[in-house]
C-alpha positions in Angstrom: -3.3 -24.3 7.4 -3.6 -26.9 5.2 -0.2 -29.2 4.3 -1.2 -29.8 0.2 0.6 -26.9 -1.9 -1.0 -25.8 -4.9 0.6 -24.4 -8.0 -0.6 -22.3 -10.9 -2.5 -24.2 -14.0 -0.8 -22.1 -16.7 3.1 -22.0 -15.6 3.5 -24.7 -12.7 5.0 -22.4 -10.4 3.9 -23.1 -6.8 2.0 -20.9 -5.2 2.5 -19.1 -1.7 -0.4 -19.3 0.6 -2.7 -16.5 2.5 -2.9 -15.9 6.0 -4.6 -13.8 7.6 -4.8 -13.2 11.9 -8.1 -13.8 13.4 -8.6 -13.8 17.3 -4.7 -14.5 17.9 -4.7 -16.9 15.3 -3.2 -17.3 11.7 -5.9 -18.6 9.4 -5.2 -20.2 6.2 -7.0 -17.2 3.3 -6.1 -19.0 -0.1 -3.5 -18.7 -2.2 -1.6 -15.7 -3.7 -2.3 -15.0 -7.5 0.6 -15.9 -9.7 1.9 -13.1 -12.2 2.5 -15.1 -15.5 0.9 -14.2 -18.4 -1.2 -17.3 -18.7 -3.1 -16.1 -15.3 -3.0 -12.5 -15.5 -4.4 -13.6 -19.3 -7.6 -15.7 -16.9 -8.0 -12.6 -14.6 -8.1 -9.9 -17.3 -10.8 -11.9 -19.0 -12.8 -13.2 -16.1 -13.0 -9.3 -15.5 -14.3 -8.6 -18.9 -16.7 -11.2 -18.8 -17.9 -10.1 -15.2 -18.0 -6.2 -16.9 -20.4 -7.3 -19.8 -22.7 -9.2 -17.4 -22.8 -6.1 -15.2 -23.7 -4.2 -18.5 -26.1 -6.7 -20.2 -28.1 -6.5 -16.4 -27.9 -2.8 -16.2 -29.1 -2.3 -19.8 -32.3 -5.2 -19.2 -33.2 -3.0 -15.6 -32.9 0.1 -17.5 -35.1 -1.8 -20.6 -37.9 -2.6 -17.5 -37.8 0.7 -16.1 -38.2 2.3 -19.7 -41.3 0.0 -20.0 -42.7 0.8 -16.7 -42.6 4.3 -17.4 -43.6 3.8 -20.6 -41.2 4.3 -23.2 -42.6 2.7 -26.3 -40.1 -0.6 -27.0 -38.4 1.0 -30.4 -37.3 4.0 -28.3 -35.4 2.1 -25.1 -32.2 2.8 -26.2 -32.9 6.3 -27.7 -30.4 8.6 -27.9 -30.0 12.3 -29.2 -27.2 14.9 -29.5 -29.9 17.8 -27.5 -31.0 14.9 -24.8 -28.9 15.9 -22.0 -29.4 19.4 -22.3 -33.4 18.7 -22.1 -32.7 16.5 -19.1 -30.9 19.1 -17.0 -33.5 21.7 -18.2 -36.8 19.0 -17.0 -34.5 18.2 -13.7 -34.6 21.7 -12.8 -37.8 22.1 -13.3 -38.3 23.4 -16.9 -41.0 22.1 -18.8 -40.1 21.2 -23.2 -42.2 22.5 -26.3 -40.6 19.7 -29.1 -41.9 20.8 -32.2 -41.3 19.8 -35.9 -42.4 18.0 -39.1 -43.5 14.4 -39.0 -40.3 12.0 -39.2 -37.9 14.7 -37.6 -37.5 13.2 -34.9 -39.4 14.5 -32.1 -40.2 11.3 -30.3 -37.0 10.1 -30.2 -35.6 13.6 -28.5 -38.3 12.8 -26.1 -37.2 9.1 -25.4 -33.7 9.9 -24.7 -34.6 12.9 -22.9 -36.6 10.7 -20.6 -34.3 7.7 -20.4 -31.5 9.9 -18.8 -33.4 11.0 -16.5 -35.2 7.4 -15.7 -31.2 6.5 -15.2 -31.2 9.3 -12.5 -33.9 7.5 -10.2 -36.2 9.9 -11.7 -40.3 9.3 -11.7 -41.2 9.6 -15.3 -44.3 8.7 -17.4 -44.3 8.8 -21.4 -47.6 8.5 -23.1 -49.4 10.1 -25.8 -52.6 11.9 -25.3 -54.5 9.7 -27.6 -54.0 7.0 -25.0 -54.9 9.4 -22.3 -57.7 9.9 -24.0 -58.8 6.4 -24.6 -58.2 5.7 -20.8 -60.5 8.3 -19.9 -63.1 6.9 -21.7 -62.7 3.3 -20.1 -62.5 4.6 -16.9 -66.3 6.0 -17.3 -67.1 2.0 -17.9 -64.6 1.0 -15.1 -64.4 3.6 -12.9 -61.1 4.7 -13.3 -59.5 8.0 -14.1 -55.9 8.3 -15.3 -56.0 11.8 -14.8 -55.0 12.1 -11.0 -51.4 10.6 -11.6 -50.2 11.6 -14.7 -51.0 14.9 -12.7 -48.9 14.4 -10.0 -46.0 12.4 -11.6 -42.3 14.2 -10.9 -41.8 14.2 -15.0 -44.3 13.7 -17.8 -44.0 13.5 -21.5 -46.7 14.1 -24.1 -45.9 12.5 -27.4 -47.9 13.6 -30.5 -49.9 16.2 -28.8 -52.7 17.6 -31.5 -52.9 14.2 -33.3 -55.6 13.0 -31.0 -59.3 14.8 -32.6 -59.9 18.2 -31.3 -63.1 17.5 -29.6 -64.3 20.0 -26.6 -63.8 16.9 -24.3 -60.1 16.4 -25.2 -59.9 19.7 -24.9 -60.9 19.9 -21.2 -59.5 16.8 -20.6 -56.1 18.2 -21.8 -56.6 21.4 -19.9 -57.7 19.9 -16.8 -54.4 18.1 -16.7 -51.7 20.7 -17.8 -53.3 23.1 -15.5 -53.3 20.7 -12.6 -49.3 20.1 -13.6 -48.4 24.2 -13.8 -50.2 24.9 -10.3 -47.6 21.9 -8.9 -45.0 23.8 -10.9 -44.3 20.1 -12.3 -42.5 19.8 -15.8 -44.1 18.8 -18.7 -42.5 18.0 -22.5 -44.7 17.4 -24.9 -43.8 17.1 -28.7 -46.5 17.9 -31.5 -46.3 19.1 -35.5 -47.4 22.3 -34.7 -46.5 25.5 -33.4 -48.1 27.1 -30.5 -50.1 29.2 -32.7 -50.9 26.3 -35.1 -51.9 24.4 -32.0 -54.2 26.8 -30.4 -55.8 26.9 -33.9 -55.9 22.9 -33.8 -57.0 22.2 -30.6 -59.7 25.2 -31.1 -61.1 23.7 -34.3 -63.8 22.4 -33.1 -64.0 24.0 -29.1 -63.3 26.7 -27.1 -60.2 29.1 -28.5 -60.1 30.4 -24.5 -59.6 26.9 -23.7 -57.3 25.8 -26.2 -55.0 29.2 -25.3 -55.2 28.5 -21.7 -53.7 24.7 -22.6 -51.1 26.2 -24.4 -49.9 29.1 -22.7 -49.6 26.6 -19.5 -47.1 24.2 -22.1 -45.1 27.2 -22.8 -44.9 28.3 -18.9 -41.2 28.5 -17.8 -40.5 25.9 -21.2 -37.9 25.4 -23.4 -38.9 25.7 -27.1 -37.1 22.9 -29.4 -37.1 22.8 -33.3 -36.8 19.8 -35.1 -36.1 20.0 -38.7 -35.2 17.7 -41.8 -36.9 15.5 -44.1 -39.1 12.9 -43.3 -36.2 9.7 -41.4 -39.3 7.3 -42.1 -39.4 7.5 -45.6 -35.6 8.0 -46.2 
């Protein structure tokens, strides 16, 4: 044990020192915290600033992880009075039909929804079909094909479904995948303007109506319809 003493920086008191026994011996541990304010005052906000590090680094590996699964950057810290509900209905299995007005906030339903459940460890992708779409067509140059894992991810999320133009290739494209999806009984949210009706009629505007019924009655499968409403938040 060492023979200097040390006392405390704020109130001068000395301080008693640490032992602790280690293979028959007593080995000198440091020395015992003092109780005035002045250090309990250091502690408290050593452990506050240790707390907000913690929290800065959780929030930038939840920011990647948001990014990787492909939350759009104005949605990474989305949040929304119906999300957890939505998550606990897409953990369990149940698919979400987010429907509503432009502005009403369907996307950011979506985000939130998929952000508690990228906290929970879950695999998630968010995209919107017109990038699914545009992939597709890249892949005939590259020889790549999207398809395969956005059919086999645990949780996928189909922003602005119905924006993307109604040709019989989106159409089978978009089939090909939600059908894929329901026969692995995987969950799927997708949000869109319309209806089911009013997107059978869209996506069968310039295809198959068979088709575009089949894609929709696999959305609605075992799903959770949710109504947004209000006027336009982008233009408020």
């Amino acid at each position: 044990m060492p023979g200097t003493t040390r006392r405390c920086p704020h109130c001068g008191a000395e301080l008693a020192p640490r032992t602790v026994a280690l293979m028959g011996r007593t080995v000198f541990a440091g020395w015992e915290e003092c109780q005035c304010y002045g250090a309990r005052r250091e502690r408290d906000e050593a452990a506050r600033a240790a707390a907000e590090r913690e929290r800065g680094e959780e929030a930038e590996r939840m920011a990647r992880a948001a990014r990787r699964s492909g939350v759009m950057p104005r949605f990474e810290r989305a949040e929304h009075p119906l999300a957890a509900q939505c998550a606990e209905d897409m953990a369990r299995g149940r698919g979400l039909y987010i429907h509503g007005p432009v502005g009403t906030g369907k996307t950011c339903l979506a985000s939130a929804t998929a952000l508690l459940l990228i906290a929970q460890g879950r695999r998630v992708r968010f995209t919107a079909m017109w990038r699914v779409l545009d992939a597709i067509k890249r892949g005939f140059r590259d020889g790549t094909d999207p398809l395969p894992a956005l059919q086999s991810v645990g949780l996928l999320f189909l922003d602005d479904l119905g924006k993307e133009s109604p040709t019989d290739f989106a159409l089978e494209r978009l089939f090909a995948l939600v059908d894929e999806r329901s026969a692995r009984v995987l969950p799927t949210c997708v949000t869109t303007q319309y209806r089911p009706s009013e997107l059978i009629a869209r996506l069968a505007k310039n295809g198959d109506r068979d088709t575009a019924v089949a894609v929709v009655s696999r959305l609605r499968q075992q799903c959770r319809m949710v109504e947004t409403s209000g006027p336009d938040r982008r233009m408020a």
